[in-house]
N, C-alpha and C positions, 0 to 999 in steps of 0.2 A: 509227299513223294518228291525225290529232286529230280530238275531238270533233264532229261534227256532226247539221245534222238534218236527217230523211229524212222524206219522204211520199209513202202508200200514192195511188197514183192510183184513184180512185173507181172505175175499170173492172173493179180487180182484188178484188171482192166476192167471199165465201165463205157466208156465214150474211146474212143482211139487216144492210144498214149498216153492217157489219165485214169487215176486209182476210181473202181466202183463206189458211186456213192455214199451209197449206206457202208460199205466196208469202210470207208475213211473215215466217216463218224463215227463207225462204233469205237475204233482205234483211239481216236481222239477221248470218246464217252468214259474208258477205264479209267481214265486219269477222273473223274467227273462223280463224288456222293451220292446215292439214288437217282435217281432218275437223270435223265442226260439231256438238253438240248444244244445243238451241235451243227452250225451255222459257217457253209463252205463260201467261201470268199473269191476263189479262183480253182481251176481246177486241178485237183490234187497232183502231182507228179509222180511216176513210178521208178523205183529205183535211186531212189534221191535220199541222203540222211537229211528229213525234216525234225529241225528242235523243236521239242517241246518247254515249255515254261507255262511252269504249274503255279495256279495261287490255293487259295482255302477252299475256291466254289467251284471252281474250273479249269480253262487252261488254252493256252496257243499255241497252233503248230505255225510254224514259219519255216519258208524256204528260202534261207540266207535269209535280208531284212524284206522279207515281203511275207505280209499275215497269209496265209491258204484255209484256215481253219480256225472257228473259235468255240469253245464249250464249256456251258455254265449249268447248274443245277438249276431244274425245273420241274415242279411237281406237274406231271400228267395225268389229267380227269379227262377221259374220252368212256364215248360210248361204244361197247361193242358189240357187232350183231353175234347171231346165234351162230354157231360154225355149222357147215354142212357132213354128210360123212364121209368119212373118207373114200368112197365109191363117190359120191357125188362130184367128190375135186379133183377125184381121178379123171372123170368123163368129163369137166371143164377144161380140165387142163389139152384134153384133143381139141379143143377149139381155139388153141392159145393166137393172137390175130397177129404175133412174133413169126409165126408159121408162112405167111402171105408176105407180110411185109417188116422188116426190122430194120431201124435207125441205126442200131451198134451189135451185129450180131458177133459180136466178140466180146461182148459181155460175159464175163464169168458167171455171173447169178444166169441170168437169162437168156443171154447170147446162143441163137440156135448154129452156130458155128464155131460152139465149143463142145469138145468129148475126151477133153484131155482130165487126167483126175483132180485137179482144182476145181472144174466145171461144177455150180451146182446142178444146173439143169433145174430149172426151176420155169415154168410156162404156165401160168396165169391165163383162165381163159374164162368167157362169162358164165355163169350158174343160172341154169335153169328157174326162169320165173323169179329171180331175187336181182338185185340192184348190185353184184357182186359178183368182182371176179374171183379165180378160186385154183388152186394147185397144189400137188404134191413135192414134197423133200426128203430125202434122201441123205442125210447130214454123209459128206465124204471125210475119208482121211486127215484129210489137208483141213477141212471147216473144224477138228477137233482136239482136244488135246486132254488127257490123262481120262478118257473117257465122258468132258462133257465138252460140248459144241461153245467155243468161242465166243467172247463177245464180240468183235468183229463180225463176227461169221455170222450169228443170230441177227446183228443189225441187217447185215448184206441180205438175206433171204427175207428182211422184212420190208427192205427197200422196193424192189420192180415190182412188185403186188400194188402197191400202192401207186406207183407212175403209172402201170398199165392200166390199171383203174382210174383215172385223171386223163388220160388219154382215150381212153373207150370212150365214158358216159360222156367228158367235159371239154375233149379238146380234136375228135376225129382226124387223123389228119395231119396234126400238126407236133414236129418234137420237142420234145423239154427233157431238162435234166433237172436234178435234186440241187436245192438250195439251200434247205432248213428241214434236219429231223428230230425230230423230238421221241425220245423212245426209252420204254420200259423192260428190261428180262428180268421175266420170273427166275431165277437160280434153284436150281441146278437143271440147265436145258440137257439131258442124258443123249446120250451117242443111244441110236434104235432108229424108233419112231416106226414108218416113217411119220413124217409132221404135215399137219394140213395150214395152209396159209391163205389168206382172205387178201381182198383188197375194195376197198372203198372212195369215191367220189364222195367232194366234200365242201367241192365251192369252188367259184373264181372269180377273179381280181383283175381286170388287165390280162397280164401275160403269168399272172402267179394261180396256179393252181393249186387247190390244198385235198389231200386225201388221207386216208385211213388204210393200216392193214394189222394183224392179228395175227400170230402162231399158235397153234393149238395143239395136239399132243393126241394121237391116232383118235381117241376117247373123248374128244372133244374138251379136255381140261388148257383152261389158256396160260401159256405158255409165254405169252411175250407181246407186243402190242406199240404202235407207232404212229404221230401224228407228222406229216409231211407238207412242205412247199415248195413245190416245182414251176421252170420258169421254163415257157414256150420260149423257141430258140428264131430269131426274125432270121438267121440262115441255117440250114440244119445240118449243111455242110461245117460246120466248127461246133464244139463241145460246147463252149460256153462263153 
């Protein structure tokens, strides 16, 4: 694939003024052979033509000479729990703890201050008796195209399951953003659903937190799956 440049469209916000995490990786991940991992460097910019420069395994987005993003082929082996049913991550998703308090409620995926049709609306909230947060999706318009849901799009919805889960069990309290995702889509993710999505607690480092989340397919057939590294923020007034 030759060289080109991409741009974040301003809808797909994550932190104030910067592209949603997992949506910038997935972006990055098409350019990237099976499996993706995709390792953000600074915080993406929106509305910017970022170059890409493609090799055989991977690839760089750069904003002018400054790296933002790097993505290499990585076989992901993760374990994943059982999915709940889709009632079940309906009723988690009322406890979403985005509700009370949110770090970036202009968040596209998660953002309880978005209802514009980008929004996923997507709210994470803990499942009953399991170690797992848990919510429903609704793939929109904008997440799809000729009838199956984005890679982009699929990364973004498997992103904040996975923070908010890193945050509940591991970090209360305290903000972080996505630093490193490593992610699998089953193909062909179909426009329906809707989709049930997990998230997982999975360890910490310091300030790096690492977690798990899953998309599943109403029927519980898995649909997609991600391994993450998120970094507590020492002011959480700035993105990164």
């Amino acid at each position: 694939m030759p060289n080109e440049d991409v741009v974040v469209d301003p809808a797909f916000t994550g932190p104030p003024s910067a592209a949603q995490g997992g949506y910038a990786c997935g972006l990055l991940a098409r350019y990237v052979p099976g499996d993706a991992e995709v390792t953000l460097k600074r915080p993406v910019p929106l509305g910017v033509a970022l170059r890409v420069e493609t090799r055989a395994d991977g690839a760089t987005a750069y904003d002018g000479s400054t790296v933002v993003a790097t993505a290499a082929s990585r076989r992901l082996d993760l374990e994943v729990p059982r999915p709940p049913t889709l009632a079940e991550a309906s009723r988690a998703s009322d406890a979403f703890p985005g509700f009370a308090a949110h770090p970036f409620p202009g968040c596209v995926v998660c953002g309880t201050g978005r209802s514009d049709p980008a929004a996923f609306r997507i709210f994470p909230g803990p499942l009953a008796g399991r170690d797992l947060l848990a919510s429903v999706w609704h793939p929109g318009e904008r997440a799809v195209s000729d009838g199956v849901v984005r890679t982009e799009s699929a990364w973004a919805a498997l992103d904040c399951p996975g923070g908010w889960a890193a945050a509940w069990f591991g970090a209360p309290g305290e903000t972080a953003v996505l630093g490193k995702m490593t992610a699998r889509v089953y193909e062909p993710v179909l426009v329906g659903g809707p989709y049930i999505l997990v998230g997982w607690f999975a360890g910490r480092s310091g300030r790096k937190l690492y977690a798990g989340s899953a998309l599943f397919s109403p029927s519980g057939v898995l649909r997609g799956v991600s391994h993450q590294t998120w970094i507590t923020l020492a002011d959480p007034a700035v993105s990164r």
